[in-house]
N, C-alpha and C positions, 0 to 999 in steps of 0.2 A: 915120393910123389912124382910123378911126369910132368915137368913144367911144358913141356912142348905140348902136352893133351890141354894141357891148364891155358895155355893162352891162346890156341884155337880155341877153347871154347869161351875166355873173355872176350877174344875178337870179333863171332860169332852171334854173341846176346849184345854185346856194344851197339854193332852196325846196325841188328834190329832194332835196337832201342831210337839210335837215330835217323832210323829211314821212314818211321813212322810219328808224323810231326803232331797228332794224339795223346802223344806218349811223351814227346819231348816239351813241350812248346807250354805244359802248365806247370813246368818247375820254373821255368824264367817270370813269372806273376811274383812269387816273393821276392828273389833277388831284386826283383826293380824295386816291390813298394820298400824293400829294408834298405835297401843301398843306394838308394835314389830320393823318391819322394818321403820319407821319412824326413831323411837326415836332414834336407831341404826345408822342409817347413818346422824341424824344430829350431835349424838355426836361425831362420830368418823370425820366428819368434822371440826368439834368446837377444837377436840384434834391436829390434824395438822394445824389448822390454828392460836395456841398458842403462837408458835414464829416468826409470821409472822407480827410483828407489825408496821411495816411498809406499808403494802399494801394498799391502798386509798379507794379498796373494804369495808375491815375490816372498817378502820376509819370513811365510808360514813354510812355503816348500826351500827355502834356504835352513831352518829348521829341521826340517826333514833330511835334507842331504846331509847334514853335520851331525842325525842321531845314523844314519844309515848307512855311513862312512869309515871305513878305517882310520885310524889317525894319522896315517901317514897320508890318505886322498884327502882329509881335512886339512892337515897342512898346506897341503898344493892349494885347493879349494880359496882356504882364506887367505893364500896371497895373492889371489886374483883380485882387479878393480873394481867388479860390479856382481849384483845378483845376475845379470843376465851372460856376463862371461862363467859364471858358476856353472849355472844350468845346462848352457853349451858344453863346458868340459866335462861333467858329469854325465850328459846325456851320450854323449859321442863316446866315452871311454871306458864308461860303466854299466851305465843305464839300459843299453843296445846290445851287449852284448851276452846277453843271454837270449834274444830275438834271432840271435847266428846258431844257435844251435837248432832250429828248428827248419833251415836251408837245408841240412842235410839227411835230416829226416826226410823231408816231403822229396827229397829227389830220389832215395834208397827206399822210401816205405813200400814202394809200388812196384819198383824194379824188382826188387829183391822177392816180393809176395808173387809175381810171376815166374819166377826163376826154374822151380820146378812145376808148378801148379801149371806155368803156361803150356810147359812140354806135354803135360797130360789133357790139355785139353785143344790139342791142336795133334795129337796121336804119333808124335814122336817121340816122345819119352821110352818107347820101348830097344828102339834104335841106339840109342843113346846110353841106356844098359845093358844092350847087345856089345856095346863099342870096346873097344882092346882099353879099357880108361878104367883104372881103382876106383873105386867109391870117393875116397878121401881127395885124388885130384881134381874130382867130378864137381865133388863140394866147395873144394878151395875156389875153380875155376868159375861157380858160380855166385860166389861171394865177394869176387875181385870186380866181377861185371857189373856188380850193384856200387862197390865201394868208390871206384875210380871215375865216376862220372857224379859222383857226392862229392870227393874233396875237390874236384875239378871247379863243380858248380860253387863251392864255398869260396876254394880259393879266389876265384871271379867276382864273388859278391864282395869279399875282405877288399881285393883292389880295387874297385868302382866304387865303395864305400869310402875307402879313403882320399879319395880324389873327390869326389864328393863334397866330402866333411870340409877337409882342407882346405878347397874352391871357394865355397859356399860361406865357412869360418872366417875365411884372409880378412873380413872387412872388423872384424872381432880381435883376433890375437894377432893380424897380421906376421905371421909364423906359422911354421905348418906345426899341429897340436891335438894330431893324431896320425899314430896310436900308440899308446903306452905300454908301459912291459907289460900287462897281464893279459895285452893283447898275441903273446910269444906263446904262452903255453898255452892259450884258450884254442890258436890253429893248429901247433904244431900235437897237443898232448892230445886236449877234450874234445874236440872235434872231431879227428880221425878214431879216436879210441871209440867215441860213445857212436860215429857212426857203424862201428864194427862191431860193435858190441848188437844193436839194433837189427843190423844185416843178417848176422849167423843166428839170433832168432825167428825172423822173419823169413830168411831159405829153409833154416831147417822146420820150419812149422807148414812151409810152402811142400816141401818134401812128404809130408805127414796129411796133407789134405788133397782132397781132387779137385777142386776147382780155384781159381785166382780169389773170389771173391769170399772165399770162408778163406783163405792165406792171406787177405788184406786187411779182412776183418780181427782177425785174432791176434795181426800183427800189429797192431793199432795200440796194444795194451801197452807196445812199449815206452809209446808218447809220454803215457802217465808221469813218470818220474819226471821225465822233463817239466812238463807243466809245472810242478813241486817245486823244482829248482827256479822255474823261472816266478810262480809265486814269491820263494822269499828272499829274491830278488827287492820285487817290486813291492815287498811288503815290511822290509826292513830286515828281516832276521839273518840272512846272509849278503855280502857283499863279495863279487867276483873279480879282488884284488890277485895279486900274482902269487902270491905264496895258495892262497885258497883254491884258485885256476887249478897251480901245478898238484895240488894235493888231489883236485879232483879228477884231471889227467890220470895222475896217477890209477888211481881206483879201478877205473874206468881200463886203463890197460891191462891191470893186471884181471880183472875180470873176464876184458874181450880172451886174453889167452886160454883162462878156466874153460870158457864155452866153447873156445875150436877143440879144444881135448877132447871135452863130454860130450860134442855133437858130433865129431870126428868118431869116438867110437861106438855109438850109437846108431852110427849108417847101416842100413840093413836094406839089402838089393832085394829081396823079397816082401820088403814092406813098401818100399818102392813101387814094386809090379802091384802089390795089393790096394794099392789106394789111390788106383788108376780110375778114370773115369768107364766105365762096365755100358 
């Protein structure tokens, strides 16, 4: 590969992505409502609802976190003093964290479904497979342009989340009580993997149609599983403890690699020129 061709052309689709405030300015809407006013109003509920230990509310959804729990987060769980310290640590270190995989989605879904789609309908794309540049660095370099301003925008949500949490928490565990190790593999494995994973379908399906908006549309199928995961999440049947995280990391990378293979050789510069905008 030509890494020199490669990060001219990351540098390239970056700059446009941030000179045009259209494009930038409606991924920062989730970051704030997840990393900010969420976390915000569920702790300041969790805080009034500490003496209330009475309520059938409380003790139904304390219920619930103890079937939906590992045994090792019950443990932690039930050495806390109250239902509403529960519900705080559960919310903040479990509960949320399946809402962060969808940061990187909404930031990559749209970059990356422009990637090539954009070039054909702005009539440079031809330029571009004129250019002294392989197919495969062409690919790479447009899939880095999606990826690095995903983990960028993740990583920023995870730290403004945690400052947050912790701020907002002090008056509760007075300790800082987030975040916990399965919040290690959830940024470093399943987040960059599964944003990778999303991106190289979504350029290469970008590659394969002429305009943005059939490569945003099609590229949208890959939310699906997400949704899944985050269902049984919230429906009891999986919990996104640390060992489960890194298994799913797992997956997930060794997937992203399957698909730069099979899309890597599947680049066809003639299919390229043919599914140009006529």
């Amino acid at each position: 590969m030509n890494w020199q061709a490669i990060k001219a052309i990351v540098s390239k689709d970056i700059r446009s992505i941030f000179s045009n405030w259209q494009v930038w300015s409606p991924m920062l809407v989730l970051p704030l409502l997840f990393a900010v006013i969420m976390p915000i109003g569920v702790l300041l509920a969790a805080g009034f609802a500490t003496g209330a230990e009475s309520s059938s509310f409380l003790n139904d959804l304390a219920d619930t976190l103890s079937r939906i729990a590992s045994p090792t987060v019950q443990a932690t769980l039930n050495a806390l003093p109250s239902l509403g310290h529960k519900l705080a640590y559960f919310a903040m270190n479990y509960g949320m964290a399946p809402l962060f995989l969808i940061i990187p989605l909404m930031a990559s879904t749209g970059v990356s479904a422009q990637s090539f789609a954009g070039e054909k309908e702005t009539s440079t794309m031809e330029s571009l497979l004129f250019a002294p540049v392989d197919l495969l660095s062409l690919f790479v370099g447009k899939v880095l342009a999606a990826l690095v301003p995903a983990l960028g925008l993740s990583l920023g949500s995870f730290v403004l989340f945690g400052i947050t949490a912790n701020a907002t928490g002090w008056h509760l565990f007075h300790s800082l009580f987030f975040p916990t190790a399965n919040w290690l593999p959830l940024m470093l494995l399943v987040i960059p993997a599964l944003s990778l994973v999303t991106i190289l379908f979504s350029v290469y399906i970008s590659s394969r149609v002429a305009t943005f908006q059939a490569a945003y549309q099609s590229g949208g199928i890959v939310v699906l599983p997400i949704l899944a995961l985050m269902g049984s999440q919230l429906g009891g049947a999986l919990t996104l403890d640390l060992w489960v995280t890194a298994l799913i990391g797992l997956v997930l990378g060794i997937l992203a690699f399957l698909l730069m293979r099979l899309f890597g050789r599947k680049l066809d510069r003639s299919a390229l020129f043919e599914s140009q905008i006529r």
